[in-house]
C-alpha positions, 0 to 999 in steps of 0.5 A: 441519510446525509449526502457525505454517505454516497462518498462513503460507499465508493472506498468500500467498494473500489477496495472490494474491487482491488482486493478481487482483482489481487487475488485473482492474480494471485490465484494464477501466480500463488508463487508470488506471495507479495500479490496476496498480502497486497490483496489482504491490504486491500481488504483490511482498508475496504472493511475499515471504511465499511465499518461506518456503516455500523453506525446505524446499528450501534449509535455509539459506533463512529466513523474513525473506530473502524478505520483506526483500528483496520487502516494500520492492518491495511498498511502493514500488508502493503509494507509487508507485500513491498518487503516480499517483493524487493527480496527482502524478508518481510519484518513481520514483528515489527510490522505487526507490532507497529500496526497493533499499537497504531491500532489500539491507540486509535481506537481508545481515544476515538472514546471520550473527549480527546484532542484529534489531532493527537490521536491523529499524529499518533496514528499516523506515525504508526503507520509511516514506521511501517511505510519507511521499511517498505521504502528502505526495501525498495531503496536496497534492492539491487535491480531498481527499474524506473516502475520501483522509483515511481513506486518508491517517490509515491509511498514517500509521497504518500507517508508526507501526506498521511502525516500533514493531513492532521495538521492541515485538518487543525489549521483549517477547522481548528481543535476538534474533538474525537467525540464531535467529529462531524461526517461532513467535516474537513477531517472526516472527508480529507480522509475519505479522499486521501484514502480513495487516492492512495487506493488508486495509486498504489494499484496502479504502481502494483498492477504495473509492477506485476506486470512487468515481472510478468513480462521478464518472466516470459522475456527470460523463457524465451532465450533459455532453455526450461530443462537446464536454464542454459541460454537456447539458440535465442538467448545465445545470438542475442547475448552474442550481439550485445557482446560484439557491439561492446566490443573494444581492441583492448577487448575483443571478442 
């Protein structure tokens, strides 16, 4: 077995992982549907790099095959979790239309002897359509805390990325061709990599973003009454406080 396999098992597995750990808290909180779509992301993009393994079964059956066609589903439930999230009706049709285009794009010209970087852009253009609506939800929403910022700035970051990897994969190997793609190359590991790093940064925002609508949740039925919602003896004092320490001579308590 090439030594380029032992990377190939670490995306499967750390996206099992993560797919596991969002259901799991989905499970706690089926409320929030946003957590479930993040979790079938997860395991869109883990069964997609899985896929390579395919190959010692169908000799035909590359690398690229499962990820072009499972990469786009992977991102489209990631969008779509950020849109259910920020309170924005999630696009599905375009969503899905976008990752099925991207999808079957990929997939055709990972057949025969096509330019690589074509199907690259084309891929990858696909999916920045879908992470641009995710960001346009972020943006609109009316009640940004700093964790949406750092979760807005790194899907822009990540979508700049995902579309120069291509382009850094010509300068750096020149033209490579769909069909002699090695596992071993810039190409192939660059995606490897990048996925992994995507994978671990995008938990991390999600998990802290969970978590911190968590803590507003418990924060919020600390200081109100579950019956009526009307503020309680805590919520009362507290929001009194904030009032008299505001207060001003043209505006008095």
């Amino acid at each position: 077995m090439d030594s380029s396999y032992i990377l190939s098992t670490i995306n499967p597995v750390v996206g099992l992982l993560l797919t596991l750990t969002f259901f799991l808290i989905w499970k706690r909180h089926p409320d929030k549907k946003y957590i479930l779509s993040w979790a079938f992301g997860f395991l869109a993009g883990s069964l997609g790099y899985a896929l390579e393994f395919v190959h010692f079964f169908v000799a035909n059956f590359h690398f690229s095959n499962g990820v072009n066609i499972l990469l786009p589903v992977s991102m489209m439930f990631m969008a779509r979790g950020l849109c259910q999230r920020y309170g924005r009706e999630a696009p599905d049709r375009l969503l899905l239309s976008a990752a099925i285009l991207s999808g079957f794009i990929g997939f055709v010209m990972s057949f025969g002897d096509h330019n690589a970087l074509i199907r690259g852009m084309l891929v990858s253009s696909g999916v920045a359509v879908m992470m641009f609506i995710a960001m346009d939800a972020v943006f609109r929403s009316s009640n940004r805390e700093t964790i949406d910022r750092y979760i807005l700035a790194m899907v822009f970051f990540l979508t700049i990325l995902m579309l120069a990897r291509p382009l850094l994969s010509f300068f750096v190997e020149g033209v490579q061709r769909t069909g002699s793609i090695e596992l071993n190359s810039f190409w192939v590991v660059s995606l490897k990599v990048g996925g992994l790093f995507g994978w671990m940064t995008f938990a991390i925002l999600f998990l802290l973003r969970i978590a911190n609508d968590l803590i507003n949740e418990l924060n919020e039925q600390t200081v109100t009454d579950a019956l009526s919602g009307i503020l309680n003896r805590r919520g009362f004092f507290a929001t009194a406080g904030e009032l008299v320490t505001r207060a001003t001579p043209k505006l008095p308590i």
